[in-house]
N, C-alpha and C positions, 0 to 999 in steps of 0.2 A: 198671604204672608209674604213680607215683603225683605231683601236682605241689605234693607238699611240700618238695623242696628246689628245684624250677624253676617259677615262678610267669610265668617272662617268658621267653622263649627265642626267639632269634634265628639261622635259619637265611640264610646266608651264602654267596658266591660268585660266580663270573662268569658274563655268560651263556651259557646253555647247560648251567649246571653241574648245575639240576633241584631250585635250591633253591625253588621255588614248589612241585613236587610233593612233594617232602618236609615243606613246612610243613602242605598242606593232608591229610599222613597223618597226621603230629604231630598235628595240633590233634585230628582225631578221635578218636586214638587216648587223647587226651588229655584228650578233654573241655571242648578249651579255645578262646579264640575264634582269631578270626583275623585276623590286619592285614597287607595284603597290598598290595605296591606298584602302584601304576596306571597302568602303562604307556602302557595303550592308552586314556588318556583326559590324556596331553599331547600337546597338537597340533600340538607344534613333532618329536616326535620322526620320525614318517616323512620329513620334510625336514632332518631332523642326519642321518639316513644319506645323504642326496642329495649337500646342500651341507653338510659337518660345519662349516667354519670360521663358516659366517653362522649358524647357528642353534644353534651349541653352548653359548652364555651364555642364550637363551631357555629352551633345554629343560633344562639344571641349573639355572635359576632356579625353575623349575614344578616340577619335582621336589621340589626344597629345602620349598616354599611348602607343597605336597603334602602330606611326610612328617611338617614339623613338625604340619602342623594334629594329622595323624592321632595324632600322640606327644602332643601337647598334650591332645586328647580320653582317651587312652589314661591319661595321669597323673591326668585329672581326673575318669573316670567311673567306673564298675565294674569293668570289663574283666580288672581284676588278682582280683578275686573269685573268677572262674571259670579264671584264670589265660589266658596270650594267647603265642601262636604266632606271628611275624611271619618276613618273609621278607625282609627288608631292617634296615640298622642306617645308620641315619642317620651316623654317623662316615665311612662310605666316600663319600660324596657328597663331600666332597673330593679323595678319591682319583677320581675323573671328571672334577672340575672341573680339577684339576694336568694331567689328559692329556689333555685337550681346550679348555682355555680357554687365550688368549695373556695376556702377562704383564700388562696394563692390566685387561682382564677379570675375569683370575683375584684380584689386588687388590681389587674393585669386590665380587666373588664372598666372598671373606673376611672383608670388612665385614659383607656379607648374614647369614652363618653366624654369625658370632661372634654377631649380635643375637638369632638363632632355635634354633641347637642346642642350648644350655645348659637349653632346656625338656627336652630329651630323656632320659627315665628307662636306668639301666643296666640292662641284664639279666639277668637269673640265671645264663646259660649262651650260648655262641655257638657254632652249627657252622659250620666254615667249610667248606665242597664245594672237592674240587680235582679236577680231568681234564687230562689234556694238551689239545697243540692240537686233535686229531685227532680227540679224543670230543666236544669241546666244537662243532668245527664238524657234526660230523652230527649230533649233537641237537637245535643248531640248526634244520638242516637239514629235518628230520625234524617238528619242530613246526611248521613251513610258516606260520609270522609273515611276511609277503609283504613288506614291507618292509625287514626283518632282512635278506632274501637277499642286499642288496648289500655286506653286510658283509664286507672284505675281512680274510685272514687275518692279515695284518701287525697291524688295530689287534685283532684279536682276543686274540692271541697276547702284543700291549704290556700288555690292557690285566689276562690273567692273572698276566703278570707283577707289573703292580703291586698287586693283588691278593696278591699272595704275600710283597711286599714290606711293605705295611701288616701283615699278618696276622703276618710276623718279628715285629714289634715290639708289638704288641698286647698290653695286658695290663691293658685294663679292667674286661673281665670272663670265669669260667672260659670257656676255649675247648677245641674238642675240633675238631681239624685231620681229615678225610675225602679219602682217595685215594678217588674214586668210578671208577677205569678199570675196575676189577672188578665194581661194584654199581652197582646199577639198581632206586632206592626206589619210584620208580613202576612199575614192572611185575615186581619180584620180592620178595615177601613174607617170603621168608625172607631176603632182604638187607635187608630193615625190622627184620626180629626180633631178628637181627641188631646193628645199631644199636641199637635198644631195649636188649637188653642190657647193649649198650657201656654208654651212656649210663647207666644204673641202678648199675653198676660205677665210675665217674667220680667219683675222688677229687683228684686235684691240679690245679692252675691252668690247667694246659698239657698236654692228649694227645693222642694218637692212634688212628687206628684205618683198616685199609686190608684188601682179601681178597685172595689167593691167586688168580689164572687158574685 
């Protein structure tokens, strides 16, 4: 697989979905680098799971601030040379800020964006990862993020939803939509190869791809 027609790919979904371990298979596989969200270096996020409503405008503010830099460096340096694998797309940062900011906030929030997203380059391709609630909680579960544990299934479950709801409408760049209840990119190889394939095979704006029990 070669990144003559994907120079920028963007792996996508909610968490738990397994889009970090899919990017950092991509990118090897691909030779290409890697731009990776930083979760665990905002310091408002183990206190958004505590008290969500106080510190939910902090930590999508740090976020936001985060991502552009990274996309900013990303548009300005080399990076697209060797082609770049990321695991986040800065357009969903609103989709968090709609489900967790109140409506003074969320105002305040879309000022901030409109002045720093527009930095942000399109991508060649985007996979979006989908699981029910059920896989998404035990994988969770299973990566033992200690703070994540108190995450209850209700905003889990809203916030696949809206996840699903943006991704309806989406049509910035080709997207390739993934049922992962059946695959597992991080520990099964031939469900990478799998995808590989797909992917290689991807000719219209809008596909899919899902496996069999």
């Amino acid at each position: 697989m070669t990144l003559e027609r994907y120079r920028y790919v963007v792996v996508e979904g909610p968490i738990g979905a397994g889009k970090t371990s899919l990017t950092r298979k991509l990118a090897e596989r691909l030779n290409a680098e890697m731009l990776l969200e930083q979760a665990g270096d905002n310091p408002f996020l183990p206190r958004f799971y505590q008290e969500p409503k106080r510190y939910a405008l902090p930590v999508q503010l740090h976020f936001l601030f985060d991502r552009t830099r990274q996309l900013r460096e990303l548009a300005q340096g080399d990076l697209f040379r060797a082609g770049t694998v990321s695991d986040f797309l800065i357009d969903k940062d609103m989709l968090f800020a709609r489900l967790n900011l109140d409506d003074d906030e969320f105002e305040l929030y879309q000022k901030v964006y409109a002045d720093l997203a527009p930095q942000a380059p399109t991508p060649d391709l985007v996979i979006y990862l989908q699981a029910p609630l059920e896989t998404l909680q035990d994988r969770v579960r299973r990566r033992g993020v200690e703070f994540e544990r108190g995450m209850d299934a209700y905003y889990l479950q809203r916030l696949a939803n809206s996840y699903s709801e943006f991704f309806h409408r989406y049509d910035a760049a080709p997207l390739l939509i993934v049922n992962t209840s059946h695959l597992n990119f991080a520990q099964g190889e031939t469900d990478f190869e799998l995808l590989v394939e797909r992917i290689e095979k991807m000719r219209g704006p809008r596909e899919f791809f899902s496996r069999a029990a």
